[in-house]
N, C-alpha and C positions, 0 to 999 in steps of 0.2 A: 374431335372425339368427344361422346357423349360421358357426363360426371360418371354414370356409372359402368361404364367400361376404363376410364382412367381407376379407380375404384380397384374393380375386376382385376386390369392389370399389375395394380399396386402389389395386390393380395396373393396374385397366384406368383407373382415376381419373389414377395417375400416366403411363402412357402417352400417355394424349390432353396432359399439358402439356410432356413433355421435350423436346420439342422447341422449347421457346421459345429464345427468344434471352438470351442474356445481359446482363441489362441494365445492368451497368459497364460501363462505356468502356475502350479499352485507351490506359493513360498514353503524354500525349506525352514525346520524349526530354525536355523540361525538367521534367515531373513525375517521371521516373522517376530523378533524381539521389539516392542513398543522400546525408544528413546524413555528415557526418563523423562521427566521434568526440567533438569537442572541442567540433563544434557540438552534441550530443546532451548533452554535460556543461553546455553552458550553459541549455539547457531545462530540467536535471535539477536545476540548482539553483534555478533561480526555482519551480522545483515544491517543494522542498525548503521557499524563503522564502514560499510561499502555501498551503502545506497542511496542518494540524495534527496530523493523526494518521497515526501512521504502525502497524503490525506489527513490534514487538520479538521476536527467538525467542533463544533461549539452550538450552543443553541439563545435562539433571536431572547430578549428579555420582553416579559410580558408588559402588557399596557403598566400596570399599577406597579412593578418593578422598575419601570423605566421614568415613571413619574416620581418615585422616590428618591431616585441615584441622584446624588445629593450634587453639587458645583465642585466640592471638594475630592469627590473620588473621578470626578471629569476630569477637572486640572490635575491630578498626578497621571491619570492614565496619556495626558496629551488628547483629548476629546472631549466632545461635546455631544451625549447620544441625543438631545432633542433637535438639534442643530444639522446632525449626521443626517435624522430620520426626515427635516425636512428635504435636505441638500440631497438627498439620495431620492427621494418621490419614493420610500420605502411604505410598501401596501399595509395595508390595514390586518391586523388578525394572522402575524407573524409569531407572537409571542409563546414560547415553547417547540417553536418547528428547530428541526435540527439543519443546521447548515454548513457543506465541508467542501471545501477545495485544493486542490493542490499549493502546497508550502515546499519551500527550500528546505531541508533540515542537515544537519551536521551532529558530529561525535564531538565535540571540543573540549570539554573541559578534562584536562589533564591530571589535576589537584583533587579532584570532587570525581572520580572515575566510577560512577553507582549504576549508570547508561541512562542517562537522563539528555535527553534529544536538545542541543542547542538550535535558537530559533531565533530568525531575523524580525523580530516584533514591527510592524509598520502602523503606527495608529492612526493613521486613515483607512486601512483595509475594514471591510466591515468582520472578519474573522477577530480581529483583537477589540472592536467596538463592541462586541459580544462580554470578549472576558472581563472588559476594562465593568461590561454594565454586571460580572459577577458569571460569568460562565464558566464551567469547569469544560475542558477537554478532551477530545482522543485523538490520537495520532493511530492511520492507520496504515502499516508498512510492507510491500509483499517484496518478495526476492525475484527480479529477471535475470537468469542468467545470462555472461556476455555471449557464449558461443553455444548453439543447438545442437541438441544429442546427436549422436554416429546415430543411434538407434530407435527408433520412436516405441512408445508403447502402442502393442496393438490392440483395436477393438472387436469386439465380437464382429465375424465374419456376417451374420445377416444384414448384422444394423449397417455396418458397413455399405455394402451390398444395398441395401436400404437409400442411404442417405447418396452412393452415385447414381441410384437412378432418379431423386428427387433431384440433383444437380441438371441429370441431363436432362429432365422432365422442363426444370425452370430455366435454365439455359437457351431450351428452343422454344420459349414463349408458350407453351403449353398446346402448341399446335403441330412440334413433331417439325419444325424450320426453327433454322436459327446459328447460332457461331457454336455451339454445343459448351458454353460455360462460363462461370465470372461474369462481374456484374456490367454497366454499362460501360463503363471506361476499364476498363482491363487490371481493374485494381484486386491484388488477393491480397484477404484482410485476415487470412490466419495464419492463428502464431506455429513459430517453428518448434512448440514443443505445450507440454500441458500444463497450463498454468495451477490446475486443481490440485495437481501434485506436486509445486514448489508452494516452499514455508512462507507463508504472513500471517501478523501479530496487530494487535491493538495495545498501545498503551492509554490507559486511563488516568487521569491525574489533572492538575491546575498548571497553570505557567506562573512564574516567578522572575524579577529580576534579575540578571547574573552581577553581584555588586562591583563594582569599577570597570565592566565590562566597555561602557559608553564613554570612556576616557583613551583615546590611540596612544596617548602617551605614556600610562599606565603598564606595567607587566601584563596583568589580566587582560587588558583591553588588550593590547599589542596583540599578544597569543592568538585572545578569540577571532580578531580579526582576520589576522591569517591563515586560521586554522579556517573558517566559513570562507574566506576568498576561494581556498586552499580547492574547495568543494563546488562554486558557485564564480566564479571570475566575472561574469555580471555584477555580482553581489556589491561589487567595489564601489558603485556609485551611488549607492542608498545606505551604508554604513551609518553608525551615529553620528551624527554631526554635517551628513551632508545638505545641499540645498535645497532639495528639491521635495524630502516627505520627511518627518519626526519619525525617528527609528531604535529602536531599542534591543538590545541582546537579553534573551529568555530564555530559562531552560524550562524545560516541561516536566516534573517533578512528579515521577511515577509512581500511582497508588497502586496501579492494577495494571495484569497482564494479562491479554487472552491469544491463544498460542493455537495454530492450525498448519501443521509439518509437513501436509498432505493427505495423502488418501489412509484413512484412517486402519488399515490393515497391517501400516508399517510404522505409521507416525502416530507422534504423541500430539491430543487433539485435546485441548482445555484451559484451566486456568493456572498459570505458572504463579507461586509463591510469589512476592515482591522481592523478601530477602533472597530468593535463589538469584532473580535478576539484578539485583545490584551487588551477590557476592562473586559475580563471574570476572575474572581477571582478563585484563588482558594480552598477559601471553594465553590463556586459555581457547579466547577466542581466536587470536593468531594461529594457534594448531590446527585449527580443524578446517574443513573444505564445504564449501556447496555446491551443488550440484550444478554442474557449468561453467565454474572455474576454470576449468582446464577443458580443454578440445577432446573430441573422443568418448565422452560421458554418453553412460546407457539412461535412457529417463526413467526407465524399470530397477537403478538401481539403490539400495541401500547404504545409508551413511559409511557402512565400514569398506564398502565399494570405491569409493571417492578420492 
C-alpha cells in the first residue's frame, strides 16, 4: 500500500469515529473538590510507609569541586572521589549532570516520625559518592497499586478507535499480513491501570546520618535494622558491619515536597508545606486508603470512594 493511501485511510478511518461521545462523565460538584494539601501529605506518607523503592538522584561534582574535596570529608564519607573517578573509567564533563537510580527506601524511624525516608547508605555506590562529594538529593516516589481496577477509565471513543487501528496497521507489518498484534515475542507491556492518575511525590532535602544506627547492638541500631530487613530481606547481607561493601543507615531530611495526586481535575497538584509533611501522624495515615488497596476499585474514583 502506497504512503498516501495508508494516509487516506488513516483520516477517513478517524473521521467516521470523531464524532463519538465522550465517555467520562463530567464530575459532580462533590467529585470535583481538589484534596487539600495536608490531605495530600497524609496520602503521601502512607505511600511513603507502603512502598519500597523509591528513585534517588543527586548530581555528578564539578572538576574544580571535586578537586577541592578535601582527604578529610573522603575519610568520614568512607571514599575516595579521585580514586572512585579513576576506578570507575568515570567520563570526562559529568560535573552538574543529574544522576538517579533506584534505591531501597523504608519508613523506620519510630522516635523522629517527621516522614524522613530511611536509606541503606552504600559508599561505594556512585549515588552516595555524589553526596559524600556535597550533593543534596531527591527521592522520587510513585504509588502501584497491588490489585487493578474492576473498572478502567475510558478514553475518547476516536482516539481509541485511532490507536486499534495503528495496532492492527503495525501488528501486520504494514503490508496488511501478519499475527494481527503485540510485539515480537508475545509480550504485553501495559499496565493494568493509569499510572497518570495514581499519586507520586518528590522529596527534596540532604541525607544525614541516623546516630547509632551502625551499632546492631544498640536500641536504635537494632530497630533500624529490622525495621529496613522488615522491607528489603535482601537487605540482610550489606547491613553496617558486614563484609563485603562499607554501609551506613541515612535518613533523607526533607526540605521540600512536590506532590502530583493525579489528574489534575480532582487532585491536588504542587508544592506541600514541609511542616504539613512532618505534622502528619500516624494513625492519620493509617486511616485513609489508596487507590488499589482493596480489590474492586473504580480507577475514575475519588478519595472519599475508596
Amino acid at each position: 500500500m502506497k504512503p498516501v493511501t495508508i494516509a487516506s485511510a488513516l483520516l477517513s478511518y478517524c473521521a467516521t469515529t470523531s464524532t463519538a461521545a465522550i465517555a467520562i462523565a463530567s464530575p459532580t460538584p462533590r467529585e470535583a473538590r481538589i484534596p487539600t494539601s495536608y490531605e495530600s501529605a497524609v496520602l503521601g506518607r502512607r505511600i511513603l510507609a507502603l512502598t519500597p523503592l523509591g528513585t534517588l538522584s543527586t548530581v555528578f561534582p564539578d572538576d574544580k569541586n571535586k578537586r577541592e574535596h578535601s582527604a578529610a570529608e573522603d575519610a568520614d564519607a568512607g571514599t575516595n572521589t579521585d580514586d572512585a573517578t579513576t576506578r570507575e573509567r568515570r567520563p570526562q564533563g559529568l560535573g552538574g549532570l543529574p544522576y538517579g537510580l533506584m534505591e531501597y527506601i523504608a519508613d523506620c524511624e519510630e522516635d523522629d516520625d517527621v516522614g524522613n525516608p530511611t536509606i541503606l547508605a552504600i559508599s561505594i555506590g556512585t549515588t552516595f559518592k555524589n553526596v559524600a562529594a556535597g550533593s543534596n538529593v531527591s527521592l522520587a516516589v510513585q504509588w502501584a497499586p497491588p490489585y487493578p481496577p474492576a473498572k478502567r477509565i475510558k478514553s475518547w471513543a476516536w482516539a481509541s478507535s485511532y490507536l486499534n487501528l495503528f495496532r492492527w496497521w503495525n501488528g501486520n507489518g504494514g503490508d496488511g499480513h501478519g499475527d494481527g498484534g503485540g510485539d515480537s515475542d508475545g509480550h504485553d507491556i501495559a499496565l493494568p491501570y493509569s499510572a497518570a492518575n495514581l499519586p507520586r511525590f518528590s522529596l527534596l532535602g540532604h541525607l544525614e546520618p541516623i546516630e547509632g544506627s551502625d551499632d546492631p547492638k544498640s536500641g536504635i541500631g537494632a530497630q533500624i535494622a529490622k525495621c529496613y530487613v522488615d522491607s528489603h530481606p535482601d537487605a540482610k547481607y550489606w547491613l553496617p558491619g558486614n563484609r563485603i561493601h562499607e554501609a551506613h543507615f541515612a535518613r533523607l531530611v526533607v526540605e521540600q515536597v512536590y506532590w502530583v495526586g493525579g489528574f489534575g481535575d480532582r487532585a491536588f497538584i504542587g508544592w506541600i508545606p514541609v511542616e504539613e509533611w512532618q505534622n502528619v501522624t500516624r494513625r492519620e495515615w493509617e486511616k485513609v486508603r489508596l487507590p488499589g488497596e482493596k480489590k474492586g476499585w473504580k480507577e475514575w474514583s475519588i478519595q472519599g470512594d475508596l
